[in-house]
C-alpha positions, 0 to 999 in steps of 0.5 A, spaced: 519 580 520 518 572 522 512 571 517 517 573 512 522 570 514 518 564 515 515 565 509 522 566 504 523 559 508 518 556 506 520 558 498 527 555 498 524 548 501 519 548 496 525 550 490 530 544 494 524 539 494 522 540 486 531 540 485 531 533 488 524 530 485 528 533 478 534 530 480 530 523 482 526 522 476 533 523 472 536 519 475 532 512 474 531 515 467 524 515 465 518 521 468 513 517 465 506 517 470 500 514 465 500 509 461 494 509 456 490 503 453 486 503 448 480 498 447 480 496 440 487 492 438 490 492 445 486 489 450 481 486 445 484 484 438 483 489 433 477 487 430 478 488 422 483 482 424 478 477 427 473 479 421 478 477 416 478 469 420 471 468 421 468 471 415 473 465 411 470 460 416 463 462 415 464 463 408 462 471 407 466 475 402 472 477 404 472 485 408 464 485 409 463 487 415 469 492 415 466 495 409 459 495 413 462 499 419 466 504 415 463 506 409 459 512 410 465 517 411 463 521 416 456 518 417 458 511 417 455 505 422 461 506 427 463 514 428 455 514 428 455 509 434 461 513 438 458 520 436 452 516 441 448 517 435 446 509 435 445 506 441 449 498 441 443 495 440 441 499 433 448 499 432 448 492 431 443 491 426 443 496 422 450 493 421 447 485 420 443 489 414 449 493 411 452 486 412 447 483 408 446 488 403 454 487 401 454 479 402 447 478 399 447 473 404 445 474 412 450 475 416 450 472 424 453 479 426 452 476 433 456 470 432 462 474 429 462 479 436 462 472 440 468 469 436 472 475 437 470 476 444 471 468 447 476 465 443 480 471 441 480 476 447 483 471 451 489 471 447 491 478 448 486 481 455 491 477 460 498 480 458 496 486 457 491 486 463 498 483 467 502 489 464 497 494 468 498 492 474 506 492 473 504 499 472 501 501 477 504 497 482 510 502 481 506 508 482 504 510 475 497 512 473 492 507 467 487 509 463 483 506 459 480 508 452 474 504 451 469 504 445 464 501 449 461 496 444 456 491 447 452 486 444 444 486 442 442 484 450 447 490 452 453 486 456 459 489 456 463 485 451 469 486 455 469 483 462 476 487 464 476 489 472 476 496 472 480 495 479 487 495 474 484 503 471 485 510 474 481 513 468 477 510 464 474 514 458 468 512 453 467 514 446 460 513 444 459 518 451 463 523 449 461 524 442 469 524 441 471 519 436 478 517 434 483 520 432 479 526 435 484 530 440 479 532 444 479 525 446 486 525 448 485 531 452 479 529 455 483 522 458 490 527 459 485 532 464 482 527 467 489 522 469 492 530 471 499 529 467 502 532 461 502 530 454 509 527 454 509 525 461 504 519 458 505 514 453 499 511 448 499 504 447 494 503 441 494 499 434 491 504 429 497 509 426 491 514 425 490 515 432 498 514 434 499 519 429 494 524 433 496 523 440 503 525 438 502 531 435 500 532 443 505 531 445 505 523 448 509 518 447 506 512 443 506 505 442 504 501 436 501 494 437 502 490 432 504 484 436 502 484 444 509 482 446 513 486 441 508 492 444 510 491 451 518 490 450 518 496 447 513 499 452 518 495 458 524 500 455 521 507 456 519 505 463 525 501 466 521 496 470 519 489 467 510 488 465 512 481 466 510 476 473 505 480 476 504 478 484 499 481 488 503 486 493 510 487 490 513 491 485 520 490 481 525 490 485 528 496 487 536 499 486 540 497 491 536 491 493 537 485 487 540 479 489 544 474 484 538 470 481 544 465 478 546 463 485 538 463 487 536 459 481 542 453 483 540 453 491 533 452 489 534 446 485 538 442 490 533 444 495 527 443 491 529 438 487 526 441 481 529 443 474 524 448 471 525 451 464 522 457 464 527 463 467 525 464 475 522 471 476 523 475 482 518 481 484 519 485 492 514 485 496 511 493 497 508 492 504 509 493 510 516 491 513 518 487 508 523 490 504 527 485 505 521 479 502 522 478 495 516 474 491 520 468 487 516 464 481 521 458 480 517 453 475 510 453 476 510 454 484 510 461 488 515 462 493 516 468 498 524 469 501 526 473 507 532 476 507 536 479 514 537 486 513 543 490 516 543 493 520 536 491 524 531 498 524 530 499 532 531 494 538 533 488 534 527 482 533 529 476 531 533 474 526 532 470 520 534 463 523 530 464 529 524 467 526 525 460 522 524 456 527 519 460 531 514 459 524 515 452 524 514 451 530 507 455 530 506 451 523 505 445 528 502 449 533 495 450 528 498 458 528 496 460 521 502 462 518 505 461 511 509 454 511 516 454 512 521 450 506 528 451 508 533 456 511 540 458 509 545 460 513 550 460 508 552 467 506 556 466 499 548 464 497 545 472 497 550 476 502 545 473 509 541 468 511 534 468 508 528 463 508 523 460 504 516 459 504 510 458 501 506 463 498 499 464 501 495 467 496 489 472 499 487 479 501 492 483 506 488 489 507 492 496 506 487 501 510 484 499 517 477 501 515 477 496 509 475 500 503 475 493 498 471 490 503 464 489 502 460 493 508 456 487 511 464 483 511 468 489 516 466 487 522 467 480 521 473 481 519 475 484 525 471 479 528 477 474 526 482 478 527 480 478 534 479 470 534 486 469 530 490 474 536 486 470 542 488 463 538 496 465 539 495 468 545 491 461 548 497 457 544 501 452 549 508 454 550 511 446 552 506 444 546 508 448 541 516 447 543 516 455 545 518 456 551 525 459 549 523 463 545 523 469 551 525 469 558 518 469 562 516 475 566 518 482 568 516 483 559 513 491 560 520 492 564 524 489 559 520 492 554 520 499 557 527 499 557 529 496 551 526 502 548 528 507 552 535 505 551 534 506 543 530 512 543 537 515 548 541 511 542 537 516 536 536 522 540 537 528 537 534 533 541 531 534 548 522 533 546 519 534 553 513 529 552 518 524 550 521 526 557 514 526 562 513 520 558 520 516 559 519 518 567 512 515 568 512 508 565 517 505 570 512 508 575 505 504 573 508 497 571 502 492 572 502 488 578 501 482 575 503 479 567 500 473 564 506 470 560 503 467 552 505 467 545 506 475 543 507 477 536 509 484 537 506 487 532 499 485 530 496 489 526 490 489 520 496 489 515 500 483 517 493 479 516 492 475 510 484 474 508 481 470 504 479 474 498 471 471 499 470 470 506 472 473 513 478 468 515 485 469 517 489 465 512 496 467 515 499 472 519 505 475 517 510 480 521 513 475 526 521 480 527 519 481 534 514 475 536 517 473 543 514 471 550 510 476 554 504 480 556 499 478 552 495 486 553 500 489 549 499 485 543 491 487 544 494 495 545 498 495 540 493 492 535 489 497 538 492 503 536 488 503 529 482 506 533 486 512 535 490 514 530 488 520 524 486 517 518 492 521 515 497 519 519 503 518 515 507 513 520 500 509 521 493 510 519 487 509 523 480 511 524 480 516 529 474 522 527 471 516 523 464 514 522 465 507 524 457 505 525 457 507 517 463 504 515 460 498 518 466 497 524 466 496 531 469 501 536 475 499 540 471 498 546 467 492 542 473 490 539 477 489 545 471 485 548 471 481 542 478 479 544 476 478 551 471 473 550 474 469 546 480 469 551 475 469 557 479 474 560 476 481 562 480 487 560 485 491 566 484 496 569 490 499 567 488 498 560 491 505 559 498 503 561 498 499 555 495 504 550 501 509 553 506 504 552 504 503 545 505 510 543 511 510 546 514 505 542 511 508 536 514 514 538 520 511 539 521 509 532 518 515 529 524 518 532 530 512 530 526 513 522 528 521 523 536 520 526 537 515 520 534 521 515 538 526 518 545 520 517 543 519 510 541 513 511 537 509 505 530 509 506 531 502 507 536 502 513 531 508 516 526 505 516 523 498 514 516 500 514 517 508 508 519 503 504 516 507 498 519 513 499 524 514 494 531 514 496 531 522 496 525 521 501 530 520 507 530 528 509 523 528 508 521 523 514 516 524 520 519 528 525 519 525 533 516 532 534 510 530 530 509 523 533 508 527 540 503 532 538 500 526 536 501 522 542 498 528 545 491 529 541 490 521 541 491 521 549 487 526 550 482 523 546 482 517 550 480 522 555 476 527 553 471 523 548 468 529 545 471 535 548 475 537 542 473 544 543 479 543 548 483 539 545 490 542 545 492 546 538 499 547 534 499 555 533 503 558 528 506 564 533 512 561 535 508 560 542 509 554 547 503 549 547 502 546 554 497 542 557 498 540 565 494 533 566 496 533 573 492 539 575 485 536 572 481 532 576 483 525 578 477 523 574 478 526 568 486 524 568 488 519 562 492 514 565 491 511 572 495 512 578 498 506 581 495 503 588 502 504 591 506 509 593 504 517 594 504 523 593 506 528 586 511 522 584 506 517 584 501 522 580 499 521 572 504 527 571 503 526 562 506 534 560 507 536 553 511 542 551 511 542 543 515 549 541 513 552 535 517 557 532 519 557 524 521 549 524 512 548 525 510 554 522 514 550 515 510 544 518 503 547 518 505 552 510 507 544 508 500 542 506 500 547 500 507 546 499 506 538 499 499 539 494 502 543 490 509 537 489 504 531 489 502 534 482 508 534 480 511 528 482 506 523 484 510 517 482 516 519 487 511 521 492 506 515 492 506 512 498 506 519 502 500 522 506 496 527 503 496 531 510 504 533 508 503 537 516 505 530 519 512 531 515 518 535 517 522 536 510 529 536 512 528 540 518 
């Protein structure tokens, strides 16, 4: 009765999760998920077009070289080359030799390809390169249809960066040339979307009229920037103005451009003619951080966001202040331009900086990192921490930022105060764990510099070396312990690589991916600060989990008033509006807090490790009865008996609610399918989401 029951549940989420996905994609107007390009004509002119230009410089009738590559019908040069029957070399001169029985004259087939490639692809290859980028910053999938043309020593003759296609389908290896459907079909399989689902961008009407008939919206090239207005009006996001990081701004968060345009002439005294571009930033908790291009120069605006997502950090006008001061500290952190406190401008403060142009790592195991660069970069992580940390507080003109002393105990209780202002219901982990943080307060603190949220993805690197350009992220920067900061960029270590929240390295090989463990990292951080790691290095680690907890929960209680995303949380971004009933439950974020704590513990007895079953059974796990040796975090040197004692108890009740989460991996596979640019963004492992239970 209770699978059935759990089971029929199941169903009905599923069918109220595609209503709402159905209902989002109406909503903003378009259910496009792939953009196709094709080679010839889009990314690189047509080639017909160059031809008829060249072949009048260099004095060759007129039509020659499109004559020598067509004619044959079936058995022309350039089907038998994307059938695969002709490699490119043997391509190249059968086609001088056609060339030269038609003209009677030799023609420099070599010279033709150079002038098309040098002088007229870069004409078209950067715009529509840009447009790609645009589409794939909103979530949407690219391919590229190639014909694979190469010159006579075999390069490549379009040096495009295969980073900006998904797919990327040739047509000389397929032996389907266009306007084959086989072709079309091939590339629609491997994107994984339906024909009217995808949109072909091509200047051939044969090869448009053969896409239709499958069903694809199509676009025809005659001229680029006609071809992307129109392809602009399908997907309802500008292909113009492409920033690394951002995406076009959302609904809900535009800002009067006429009004930042006249704010920023007066305070940058300058007087562009080209319109300003406004992109926001897709990274992070930067939701609120727009890319501005105004003239030749690239800006980024910060603006306050109400209400504030957790304890409240620093406002605009503090956080503006504070950065200049690390400007003149040496802190590498993105100069400061101006603030403006005047709410008539954008609604609330905001300030401006100077764009810092480099790689910010998205995941903490650098996948677009060379192998030999990650420890490295890790290497200059730890140094960048170190260096805020050593910062002279009468020096850099700090030493307001914060009270000095009793940080933990503030902390904790500031946390605790919002975890009580967000509850909504009784999670007994959180409860043991509430109970025995004030009982393990370090004894002593260091009071530095600490930026509250350090982490890879706040770090700017540069694209060619490992070095820190500047640190992002400065809302809860203040004076304090610097241990906490190391914790909480530590967190990475222990967290599953899944974890929707934050993912991490727990269970990774970190030896092959070129990574130092934590405790080397740690001790990188160390050195360089002079200092050994405490004792009570687990308190820290403890604390930090907490605090992750904590806003897991606020992230739940603003889903459950319906809150935009953005006011539920800053760091979901990408979620769609409808997302604010699909966001991680507190529950989820104990569970893991407890497999993590037991890691820490136990390296290597997951035979141990505590399970979610899905019998509606009670998990508990009594650290207090295990040897004192074994138990996770460390029992203060004053005070006695079971008060004093590592006492971390968790209890996960499992009824249909966690039945629903662990069936949720089938569900959330089968949407993401459906529906991958809604859910872009989301974690594979739809088990760490509780769907609006």
């Amino acid at each position: 009765m209770y699978l059935r029951s759990a089971a029929c549940a199941q169903n009905l989420l599923c069918a109220r999760i595609r209503r709402l996905l159905l209902s989002q994609q109406q909503s903003r107007g378009f259910s496009y998920k792939a953009v196709i390009f094709e080679e010839s004509g889009v990314l690189l002119p047509a080639p017909h077009r160059t031809a008829t230009g060249w072949e009048a410089r260099s004095c060759i009738p007129a039509g020659t070289i499109q004559q020598a590559a067509l004619s044959g019908g079936e058995n022309s040069l350039s089907l038998q080359y994307f059938r695969g029957e002709l490699t490119a070399v043997e391509f190249l001169q059968e086609l001088g030799q056609q060339c030269f029985e038609i003209a009677n004259a030799h023609v420099s087939v070599h010279s033709f390809l150079w002038d098309l490639i040098r002088n007229e692809m870069i004409k078209q290859l950067p715009i529509m390169a840009e447009a790609a980028q645009c589409i794939r910053a909103e979530g949407l999938k690219t391919a590229l249809l190639s014909h694979n043309l190469c010159l006579g020593d075999a390069e490549r003759s379009l040096p495009l960066d295969q980073q900006n296609f998904d797919v990327m389908v040739e047509s000389h290896q397929e032996g389907m040339p266009r306007p084959s459907l086989g072709i079309y079909k091939l590339c629609l399989e491997h994107l994984g979307v339906q024909p009217q689902e995808s949109i072909l961008l091509d200047s051939s009407s044969q090869n448009l009229k053969a896409a239709a008939q499958l069903g694809m919206k199509t676009v025809k090239v005659d001229d680029p920037e006609a071809a992307l207005k129109e392809l602009e009006t399908h997907l309802g996001f500008p292909l113009r103005g492409f920033v690394p990081y951002t995406r076009s701004v959302r609904p809900g968060m535009e800002i009067p451009k006429d009004r930042l345009q006249k704010y920023l002439e007066d305070v940058l005294g300058a007087h562009p003619t080209a319109p300003l571009e406004l992109r926001q930033f897709d990274h992070g908790e930067s939701t609120r951080s727009y890319s501005v291009k105004f003239g030749g120069r690239l800006l980024v605006l910060k603006k306050e966001e109400e209400p504030p997502d957790g304890p409240s950090g620093l406002s605009v006008p503090r956080e503006y202040r504070v950065l200049k001061a690390l400007v003149e500290a040496g802190v590498p952190v993105p100069p400061v331009l101006a603030l403006c406190e005047d709410r008539s401008i954008l609604g609330t403060p905001f300030y401006l900086l100077e764009h810092r142009a480099g790689h910010i790592p998205h995941a903490v195991s650098l996948p677009a990192v060379p192998l030999r660069r990650r420890s490295a970069c890790y290497g200059a992580m730890a140094q960048t921490l170190a260096r805020i940390h050593r910062l002279q507080l009468g020096a850099a003109t700090l030493q307001d930022l914060g009270e000095h002393g009793n940080y933990i105990q503030q902390q904790v209780e500031t946390w605790t105060k919002h975890y009580r202002a967000v509850e909504t219901h009784i999670i007994p982990a959180m409860e043991r764990l509430i109970q025995w943080l004030p009982l393990h307060f370090p004894e002593s603190q260091k009071t530095t510099v600490v930026h509250g949220d350090f982490r890879m993805d706040h770090l700017v690197f540069h694209p060619d070396r490992p070095e820190v350009l500047a640190v992002l992220g400065w809302k809860f920067a203040t004076l304090g312990d610097p241990m906490c900061d190391l914790a909480n960029n530590c967190m990475s270590f222990f967290l599953p690589a899944h974890f929707g929240a934050r993912r991490g390295l727990r269970e990774c090989d970190l030896g092959h991916l070129g990574i130092p463990t934590a405790e080397e990292y740690s001790q990188m951080y160390c050195s360089h600060m002079g200092v050994e790691r405490p004792e009570n290095w687990n308190f820290y680690l403890a604390f930090a989990f907490f605090r992750l907890a904590v806003m897991l929960q606020g992230r739940h209680r603003g889903s459950l008033a319906g809150e935009e995303p953005s006011q539920a949380s800053s760091t979901l971004h990408r979620a769609q509006p409808w997302a604010q009933s699909c966001l991680p439950a507190p529950a989820q974020a104990c569970s893991c807090l407890l497999f993590v704590l037991w890691g820490l513990c136990f390296p290597g007895r997951t035979e141990q490790r505590p399970k979610l079953e899905a019998q509606g059974c009670v998990l508990q796990m009594e650290l207090s009865d295990l040897p004192a040796q074994h138990q996770p975090l460390p029992r203060r040197s004053q005070g006695g008996g079971e008060n004093s004692r590592c006492c971390l108890s968790a209890h996960i009740r499992c009824g249909l609610g966690a039945f629903i989460r662990i069936k949720s991996d089938v569900i959330f596979t089968s949407l993401r399918e459906e529906f991958p640019q809604v859910l872009l963004g989301w974690p594979r492992g739809g088990h760490m989401m509780l769907f609006g239970m």
